[in-house]
TIDREN-920793 format. One record per residue (C-alpha): residue number from 1; x, y, z. Coordinates in steps of 0.02 Angstrom, whole numbers, plus 50000, padded with zeros to 5 digits. Example, Ala and Ser with C-alpha at 12.3 -4.5 7.8 and 13.67 -1.06 7.14 Angstrom:
# residues 2
NODE   seq      px      py      pz
NODE     1   50615   49775   50390
NODE     2   50684   49947   50357
# end
This chain:
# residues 462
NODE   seq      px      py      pz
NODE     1   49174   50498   52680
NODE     2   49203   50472   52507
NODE     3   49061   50436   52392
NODE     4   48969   50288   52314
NODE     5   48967   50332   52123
NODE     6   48926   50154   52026
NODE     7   48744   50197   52010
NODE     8   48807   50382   51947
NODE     9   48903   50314   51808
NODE    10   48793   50152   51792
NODE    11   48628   50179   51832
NODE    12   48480   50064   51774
NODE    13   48359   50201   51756
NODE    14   48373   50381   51713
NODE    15   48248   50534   51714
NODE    16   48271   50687   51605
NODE    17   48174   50842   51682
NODE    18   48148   50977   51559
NODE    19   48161   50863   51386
NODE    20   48082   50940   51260
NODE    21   48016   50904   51076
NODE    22   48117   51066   51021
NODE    23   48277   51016   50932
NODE    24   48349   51193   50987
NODE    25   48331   51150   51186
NODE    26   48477   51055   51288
NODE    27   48348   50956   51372
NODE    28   48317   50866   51191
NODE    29   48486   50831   51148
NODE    30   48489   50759   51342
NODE    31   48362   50634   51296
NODE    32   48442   50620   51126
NODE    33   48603   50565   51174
NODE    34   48559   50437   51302
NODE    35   48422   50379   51174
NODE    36   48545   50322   51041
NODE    37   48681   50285   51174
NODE    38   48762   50081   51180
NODE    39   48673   50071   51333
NODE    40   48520   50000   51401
NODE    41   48408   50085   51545
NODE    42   48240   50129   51590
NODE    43   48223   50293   51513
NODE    44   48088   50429   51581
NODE    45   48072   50599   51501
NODE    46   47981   50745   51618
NODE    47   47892   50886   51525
NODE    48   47706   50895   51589
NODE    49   47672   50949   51412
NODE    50   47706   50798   51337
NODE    51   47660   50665   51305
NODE    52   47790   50553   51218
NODE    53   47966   50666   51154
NODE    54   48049   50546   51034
NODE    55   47944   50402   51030
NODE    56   47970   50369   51232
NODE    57   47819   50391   51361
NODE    58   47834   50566   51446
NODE    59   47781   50592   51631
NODE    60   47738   50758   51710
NODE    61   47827   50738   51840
NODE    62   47946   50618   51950
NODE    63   47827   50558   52069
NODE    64   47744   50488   51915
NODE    65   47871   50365   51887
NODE    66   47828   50196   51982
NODE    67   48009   50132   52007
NODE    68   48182   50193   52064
NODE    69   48261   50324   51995
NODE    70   48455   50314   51974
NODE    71   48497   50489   51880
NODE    72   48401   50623   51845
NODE    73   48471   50749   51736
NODE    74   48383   50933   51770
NODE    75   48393   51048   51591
NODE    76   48279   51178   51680
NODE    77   48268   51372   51723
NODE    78   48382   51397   51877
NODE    79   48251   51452   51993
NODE    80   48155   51301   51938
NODE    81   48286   51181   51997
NODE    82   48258   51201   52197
NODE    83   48078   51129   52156
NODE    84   48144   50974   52066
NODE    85   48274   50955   52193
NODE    86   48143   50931   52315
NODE    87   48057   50809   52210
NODE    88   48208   50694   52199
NODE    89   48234   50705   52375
NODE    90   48063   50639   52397
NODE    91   48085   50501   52261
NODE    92   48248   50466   52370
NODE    93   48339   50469   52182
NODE    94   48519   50398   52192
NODE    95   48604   50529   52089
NODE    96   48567   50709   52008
NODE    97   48641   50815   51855
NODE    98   48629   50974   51872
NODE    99   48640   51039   51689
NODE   100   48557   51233   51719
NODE   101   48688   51360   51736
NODE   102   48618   51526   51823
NODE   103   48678   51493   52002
NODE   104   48864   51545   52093
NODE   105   48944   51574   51899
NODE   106   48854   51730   51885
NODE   107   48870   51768   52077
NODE   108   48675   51691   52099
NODE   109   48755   51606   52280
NODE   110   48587   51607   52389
NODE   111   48495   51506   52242
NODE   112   48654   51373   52239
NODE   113   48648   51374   52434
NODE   114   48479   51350   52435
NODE   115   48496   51169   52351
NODE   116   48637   51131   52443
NODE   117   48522   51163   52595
NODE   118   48391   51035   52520
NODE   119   48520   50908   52494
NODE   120   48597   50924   52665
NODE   121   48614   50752   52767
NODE   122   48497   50683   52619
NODE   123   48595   50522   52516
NODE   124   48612   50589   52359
NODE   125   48747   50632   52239
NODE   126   48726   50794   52146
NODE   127   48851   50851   51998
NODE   128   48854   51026   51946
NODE   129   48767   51134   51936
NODE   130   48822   51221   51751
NODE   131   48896   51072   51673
NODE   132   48889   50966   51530
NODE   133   48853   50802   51628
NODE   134   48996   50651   51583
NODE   135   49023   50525   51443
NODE   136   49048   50357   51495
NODE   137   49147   50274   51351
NODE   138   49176   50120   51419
NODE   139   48993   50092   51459
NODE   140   48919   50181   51308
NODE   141   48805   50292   51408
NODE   142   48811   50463   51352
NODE   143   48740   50564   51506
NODE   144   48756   50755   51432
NODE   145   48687   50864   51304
NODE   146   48837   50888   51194
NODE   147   48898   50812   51028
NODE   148   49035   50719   51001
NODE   149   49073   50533   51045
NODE   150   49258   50493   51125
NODE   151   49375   50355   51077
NODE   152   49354   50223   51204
NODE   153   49502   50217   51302
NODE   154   49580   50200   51482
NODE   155   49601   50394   51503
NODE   156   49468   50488   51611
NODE   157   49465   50677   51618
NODE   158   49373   50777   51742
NODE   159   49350   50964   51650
NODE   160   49280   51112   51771
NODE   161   49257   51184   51601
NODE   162   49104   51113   51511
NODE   163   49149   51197   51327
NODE   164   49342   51148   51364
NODE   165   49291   50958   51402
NODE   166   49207   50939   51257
NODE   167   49347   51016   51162
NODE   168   49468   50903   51241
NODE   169   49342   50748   51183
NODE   170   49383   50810   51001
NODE   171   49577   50834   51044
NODE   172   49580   50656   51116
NODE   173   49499   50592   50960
NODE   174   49629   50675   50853
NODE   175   49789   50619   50959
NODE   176   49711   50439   50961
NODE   177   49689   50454   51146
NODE   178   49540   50322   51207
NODE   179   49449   50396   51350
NODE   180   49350   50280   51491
NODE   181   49258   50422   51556
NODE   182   49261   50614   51543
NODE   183   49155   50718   51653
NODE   184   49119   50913   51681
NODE   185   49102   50944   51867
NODE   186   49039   51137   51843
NODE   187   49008   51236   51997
NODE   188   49051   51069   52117
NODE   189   48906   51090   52232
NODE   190   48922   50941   52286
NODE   191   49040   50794   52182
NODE   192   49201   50868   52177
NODE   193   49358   50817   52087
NODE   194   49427   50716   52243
NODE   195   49278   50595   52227
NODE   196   49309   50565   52070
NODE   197   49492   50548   52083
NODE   198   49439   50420   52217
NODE   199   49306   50341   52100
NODE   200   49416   50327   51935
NODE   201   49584   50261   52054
NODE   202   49474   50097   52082
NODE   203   49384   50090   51891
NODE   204   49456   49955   51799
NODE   205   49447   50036   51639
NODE   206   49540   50211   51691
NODE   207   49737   50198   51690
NODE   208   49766   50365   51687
NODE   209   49684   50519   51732
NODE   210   49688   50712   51665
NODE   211   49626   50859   51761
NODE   212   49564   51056   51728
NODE   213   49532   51112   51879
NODE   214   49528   51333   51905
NODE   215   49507   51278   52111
NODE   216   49496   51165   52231
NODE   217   49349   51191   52363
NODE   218   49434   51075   52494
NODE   219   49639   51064   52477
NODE   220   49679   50920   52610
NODE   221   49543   50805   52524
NODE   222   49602   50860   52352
NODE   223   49804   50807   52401
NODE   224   49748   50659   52480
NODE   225   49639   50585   52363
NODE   226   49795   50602   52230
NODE   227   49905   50531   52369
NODE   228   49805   50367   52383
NODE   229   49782   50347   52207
NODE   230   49886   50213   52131
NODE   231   49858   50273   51947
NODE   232   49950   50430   51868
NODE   233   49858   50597   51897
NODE   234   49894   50740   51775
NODE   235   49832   50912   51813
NODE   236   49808   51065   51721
NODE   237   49776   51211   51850
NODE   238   49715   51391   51756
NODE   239   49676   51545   51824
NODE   240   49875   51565   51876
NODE   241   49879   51757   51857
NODE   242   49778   51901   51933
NODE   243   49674   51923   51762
NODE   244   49661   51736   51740
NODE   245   49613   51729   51933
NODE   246   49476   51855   51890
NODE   247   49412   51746   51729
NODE   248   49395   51590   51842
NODE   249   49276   51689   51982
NODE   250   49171   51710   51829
NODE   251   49168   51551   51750
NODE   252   49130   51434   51882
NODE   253   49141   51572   52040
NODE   254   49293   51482   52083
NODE   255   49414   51589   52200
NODE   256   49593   51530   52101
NODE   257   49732   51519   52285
NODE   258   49927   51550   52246
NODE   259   50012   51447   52113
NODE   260   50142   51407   52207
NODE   261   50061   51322   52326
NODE   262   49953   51230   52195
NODE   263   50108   51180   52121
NODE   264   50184   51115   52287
NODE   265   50042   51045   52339
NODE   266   50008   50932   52187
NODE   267   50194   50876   52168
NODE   268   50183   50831   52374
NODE   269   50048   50711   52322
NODE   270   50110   50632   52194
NODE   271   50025   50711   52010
NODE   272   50101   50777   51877
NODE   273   50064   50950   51841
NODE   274   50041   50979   51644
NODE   275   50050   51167   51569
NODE   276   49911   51174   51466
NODE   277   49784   51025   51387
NODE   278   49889   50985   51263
NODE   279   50030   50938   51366
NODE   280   49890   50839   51466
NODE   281   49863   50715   51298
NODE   282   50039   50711   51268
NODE   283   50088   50649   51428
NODE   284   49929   50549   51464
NODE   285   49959   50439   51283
NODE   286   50117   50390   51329
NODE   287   50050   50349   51518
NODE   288   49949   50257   51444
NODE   289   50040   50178   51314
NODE   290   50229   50150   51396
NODE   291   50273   50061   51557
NODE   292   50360   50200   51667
NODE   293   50547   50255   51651
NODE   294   50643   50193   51805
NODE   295   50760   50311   51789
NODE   296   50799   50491   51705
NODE   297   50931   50419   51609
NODE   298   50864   50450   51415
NODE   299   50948   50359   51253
NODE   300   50892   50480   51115
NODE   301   50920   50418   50915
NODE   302   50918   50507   50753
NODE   303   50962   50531   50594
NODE   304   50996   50731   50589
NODE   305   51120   50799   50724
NODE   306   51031   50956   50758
NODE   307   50870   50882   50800
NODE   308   50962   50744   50923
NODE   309   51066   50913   51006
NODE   310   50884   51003   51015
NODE   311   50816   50815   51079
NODE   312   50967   50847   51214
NODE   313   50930   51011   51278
NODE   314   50761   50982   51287
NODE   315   50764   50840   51388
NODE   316   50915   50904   51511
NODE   317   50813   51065   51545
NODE   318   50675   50959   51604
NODE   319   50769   50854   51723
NODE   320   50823   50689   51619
NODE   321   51015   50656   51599
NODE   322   51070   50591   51436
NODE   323   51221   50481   51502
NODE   324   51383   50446   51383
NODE   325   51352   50268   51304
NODE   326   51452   50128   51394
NODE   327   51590   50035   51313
NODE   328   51482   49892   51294
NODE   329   51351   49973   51217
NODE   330   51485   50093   51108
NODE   331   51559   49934   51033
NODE   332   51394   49866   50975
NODE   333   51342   50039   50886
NODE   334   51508   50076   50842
NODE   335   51496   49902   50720
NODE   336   51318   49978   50657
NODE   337   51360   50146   50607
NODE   338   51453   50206   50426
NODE   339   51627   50255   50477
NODE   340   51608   50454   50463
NODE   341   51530   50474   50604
NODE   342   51576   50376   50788
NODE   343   51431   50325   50928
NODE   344   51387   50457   51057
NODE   345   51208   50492   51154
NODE   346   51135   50564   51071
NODE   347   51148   50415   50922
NODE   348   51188   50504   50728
NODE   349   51125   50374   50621
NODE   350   51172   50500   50474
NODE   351   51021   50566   50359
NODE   352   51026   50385   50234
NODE   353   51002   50276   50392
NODE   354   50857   50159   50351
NODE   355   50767   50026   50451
NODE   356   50923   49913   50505
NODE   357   51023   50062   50576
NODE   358   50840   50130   50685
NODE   359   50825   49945   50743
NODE   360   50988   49896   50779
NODE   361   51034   50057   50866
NODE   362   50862   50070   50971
NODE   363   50889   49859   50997
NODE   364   51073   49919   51092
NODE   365   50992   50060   51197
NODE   366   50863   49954   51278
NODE   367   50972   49811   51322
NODE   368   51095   49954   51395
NODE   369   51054   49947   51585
NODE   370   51119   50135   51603
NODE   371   50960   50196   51475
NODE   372   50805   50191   51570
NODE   373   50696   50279   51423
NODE   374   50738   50289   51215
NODE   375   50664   50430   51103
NODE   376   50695   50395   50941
NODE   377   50686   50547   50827
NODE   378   50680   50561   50610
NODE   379   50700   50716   50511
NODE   380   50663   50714   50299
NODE   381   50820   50732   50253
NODE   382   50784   50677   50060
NODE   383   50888   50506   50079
NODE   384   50787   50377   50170
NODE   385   50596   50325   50188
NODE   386   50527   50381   50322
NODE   387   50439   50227   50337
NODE   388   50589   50106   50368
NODE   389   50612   50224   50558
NODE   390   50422   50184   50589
NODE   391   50450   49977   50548
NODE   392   50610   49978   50660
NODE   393   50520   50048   50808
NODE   394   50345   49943   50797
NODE   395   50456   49793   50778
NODE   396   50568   49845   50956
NODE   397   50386   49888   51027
NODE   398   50337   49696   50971
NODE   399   50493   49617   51031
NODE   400   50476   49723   51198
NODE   401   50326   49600   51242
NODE   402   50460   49451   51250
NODE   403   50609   49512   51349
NODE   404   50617   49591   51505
NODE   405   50762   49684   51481
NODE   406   50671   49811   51336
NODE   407   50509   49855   51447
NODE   408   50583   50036   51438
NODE   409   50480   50192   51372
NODE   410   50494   50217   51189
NODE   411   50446   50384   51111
NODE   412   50467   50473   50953
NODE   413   50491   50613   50871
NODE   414   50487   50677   50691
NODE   415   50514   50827   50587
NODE   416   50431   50813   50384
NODE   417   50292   50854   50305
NODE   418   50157   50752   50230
NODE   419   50272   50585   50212
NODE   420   50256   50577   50404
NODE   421   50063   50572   50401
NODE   422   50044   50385   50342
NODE   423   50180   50320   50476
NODE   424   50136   50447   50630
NODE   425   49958   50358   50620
NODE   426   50066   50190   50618
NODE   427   50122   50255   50769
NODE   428   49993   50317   50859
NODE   429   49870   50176   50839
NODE   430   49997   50039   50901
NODE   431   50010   50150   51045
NODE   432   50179   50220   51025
NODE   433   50185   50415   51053
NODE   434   50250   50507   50933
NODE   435   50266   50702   50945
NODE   436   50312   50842   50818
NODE   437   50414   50928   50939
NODE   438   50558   50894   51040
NODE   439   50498   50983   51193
NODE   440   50342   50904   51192
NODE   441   50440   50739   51152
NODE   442   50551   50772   51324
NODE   443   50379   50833   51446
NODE   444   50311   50668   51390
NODE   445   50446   50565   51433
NODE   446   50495   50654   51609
NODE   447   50310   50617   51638
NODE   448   50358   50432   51619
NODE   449   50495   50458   51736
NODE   450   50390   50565   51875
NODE   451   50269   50404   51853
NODE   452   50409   50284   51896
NODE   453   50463   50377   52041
NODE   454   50296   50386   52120
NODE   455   50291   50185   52102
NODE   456   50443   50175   52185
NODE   457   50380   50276   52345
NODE   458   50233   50194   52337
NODE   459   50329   50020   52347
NODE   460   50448   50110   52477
NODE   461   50593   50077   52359
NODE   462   50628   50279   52353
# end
């Protein structure tokens, strides 16, 4: 039975046990964070030492508290925890974070199975323990201890690495990647990455979805919950070697199973499988950002030969075809181009090709019904602005809106220096995805066409 998490992610009242008046303590920059959050909720910190931490009325402890409880987040010694777990059973609180790390990481299994014990057949959601709570970006309720605000946005992530989630919150920011949510599920005691996947597939403010997971406690719910989701699913699985393997037990005390079969098992269901985080935000922008390929058939344009032949075997190795142009759509680029050079796929605009070349040439591949995706690629080559190959794709992008026939995946590529800094920000912040690699250009773009395949099997048009 999957689980009820609206009041987890929007509760109307949350407790902090263990917030403190010491600047140095996680329980304070708990209380902190939901304090200056966009959000409003009763608010009740627990220190019976206390009596007001940042201005707000301290209790000593839960049963204190008149009303319902929502959350409680627990910043506490692990053997402490058991205690308040008890305590929130009695309250009957909605929804626990367990923050404290001591417990399964570190091999400490008879303290975590002693709160799963005290939770047993009791309704309550628990995340954790050893995580860094979640940010909810699209409520403004920031429900951890770290530092750092995300971009609000229609990606979630679910992290089973605290310290990695928040890094990815900064990575986000910097590849203008908007999160809804992002969460780090720690130890998984109880709320595990399925529930979530089930949560965020019916959130109206997630599109797309980005995993780090080092293991799954329960594979069949895992597969299935990717299976029924109707929004892309990208997951980054670590601990793929025996050292690796041995890094995860002692992180989280996750037991990492074969690769292959995590491999197998994810493409069964339906997700996309990303090699590291990076490739995660690369593929989840342009999820985000493009409607899906319907086809593996990629147009690629550019103004330097070499990087359209690197554009070429980058995409091919990956699984996308890059079809000869038909005669149709030879003719019309054919009347475009200078006459030293003649139309092919990949498209040599020639290094001086400015912003009627990019347009007119991107404008033929998108009415082309044998291109189901266009990457359109710029080197410096000392002739033309970079600037006029930003304009030409922003306008297609605009135009796209209007006729049916252009709602086709456009990426792009570049390769420059600090010219390209003004015009990839362009880019990126009218939601076109723009790479400084070719490889990564051709992973996002077959991620666009795995996403377009699953839509069709999920329509039964495979």
């Amino acid at each position: 039975m999957k689980k009820n998490l609206d009041t987890f992610f929007k509760p109307k009242s949350i407790a902090v046990v263990g917030a403190s008046k010491m600047s140095t303590k996680i329980g304070h920059a708990a209380l902190k964070n939901i304090l200056i959050s966009e959000y409003e909720c009763k608010l009740y910190p627990i220190n019976p030492k206390e009596k007001q931490i940042l201005g707000v009325k301290c209790y000593a402890k839960l049963s204190d508290i008149t009303g319902s409880i929502d959350l409680v987040l627990i910043s506490v010694p692990a053997m402490i925890v058991p205690q308040i777990m008890n305590e929130c059973v009695q309250k009957k609180v909605k929804n626990v974070i367990i923050i404290s790390s001591g417990f399964s990481e570190i091999g400490n299994y008879e303290l975590e199975n002693e709160i799963r014990k005290i939770v047993d057949g009791v309704k309550i959601n628990v995340l954790g323990p050893n995580t860094m709570g979640y940010k909810n970006a699209s409520d403004g309720l920031d429900a951890s201890f770290v530092f750092g605000n995300p971009r609000k946005g229609n990606v979630a992530v679910i992290s089973q690495s605290g310290a990695l989630g928040i890094g990815m919150i900064y990575l986000a920011n910097n590849e203008f990647v908007g999160l809804s949510k992002i969460i780090g599920v720690g130890n998984k005691l109880d709320i595990d990455d399925d529930d979530l996947i089930t949560y965020f597939s019916r959130d109206p403010e997630t599109k797309v979805m980005g995993l780090y997971i080092e293991a799954v406690k329960d594979g069949r719910e895992f597969m299935n919950s990717i299976k029924d989701c109707n929004k892309p699913v990208l997951v980054v699985k670590a601990g793929i070697s025996e050292a690796g393997a041995r890094a995860a037990a002692s992180h989280t005390g996750s037991m990492a199973g074969s690769d292959d079969i995590y491999s197998a098992a994810i493409k069964q269901a339906g997700g996309i499988r990303c090699r590291d985080i990076v490739e995660l935000f690369d593929m989840a922008r342009a999820l985000a950002g493009q409607p899906p390929a319907q086809g593996n058939r990629i147009g690629i344009i550019s103004n330097g030969g070499g990087l359209g032949i690197m554009l070429t075997d980058a995409c091919v190795v990956n699984g996308l075809k890059i079809p000869k142009l038909s005669k149709k759509t030879y003719n019309k680029i054919d009347r475009i181009l200078p006459d030293l050079v003649k139309p092919n796929n990949p498209v040599d605009l020639v290094a001086d090709a400015g912003f009627y070349r990019y347009e007119a040439c991107t404008r033929a591949l998108l009415e082309d019904p044998g291109i189901d995706g266009v990457i359109v690629a710029s080197v410096h080559g000392g002739y033309a602005r970079p600037s006029e190959f930003t304009g030409a794709i922003l306008k297609m992008v605009r135009e796209r809106k209007l006729h049916e026939e252009f709602k086709k995946p456009i990426l792009a590529t570049w390769v420059g220096g600090k010219e390209f800094e003004d015009i990839v920000l362009d880019l990126k912040t009218a939601g076109v995805p723009i790479y400084p690699s070719t490889w990564r250009t051709a992973r996002a773009m077959l991620s666009l066409y795995l996403e377009g395949e699953r839509i069709k099997r999920e329509k039964g048009l495979d």
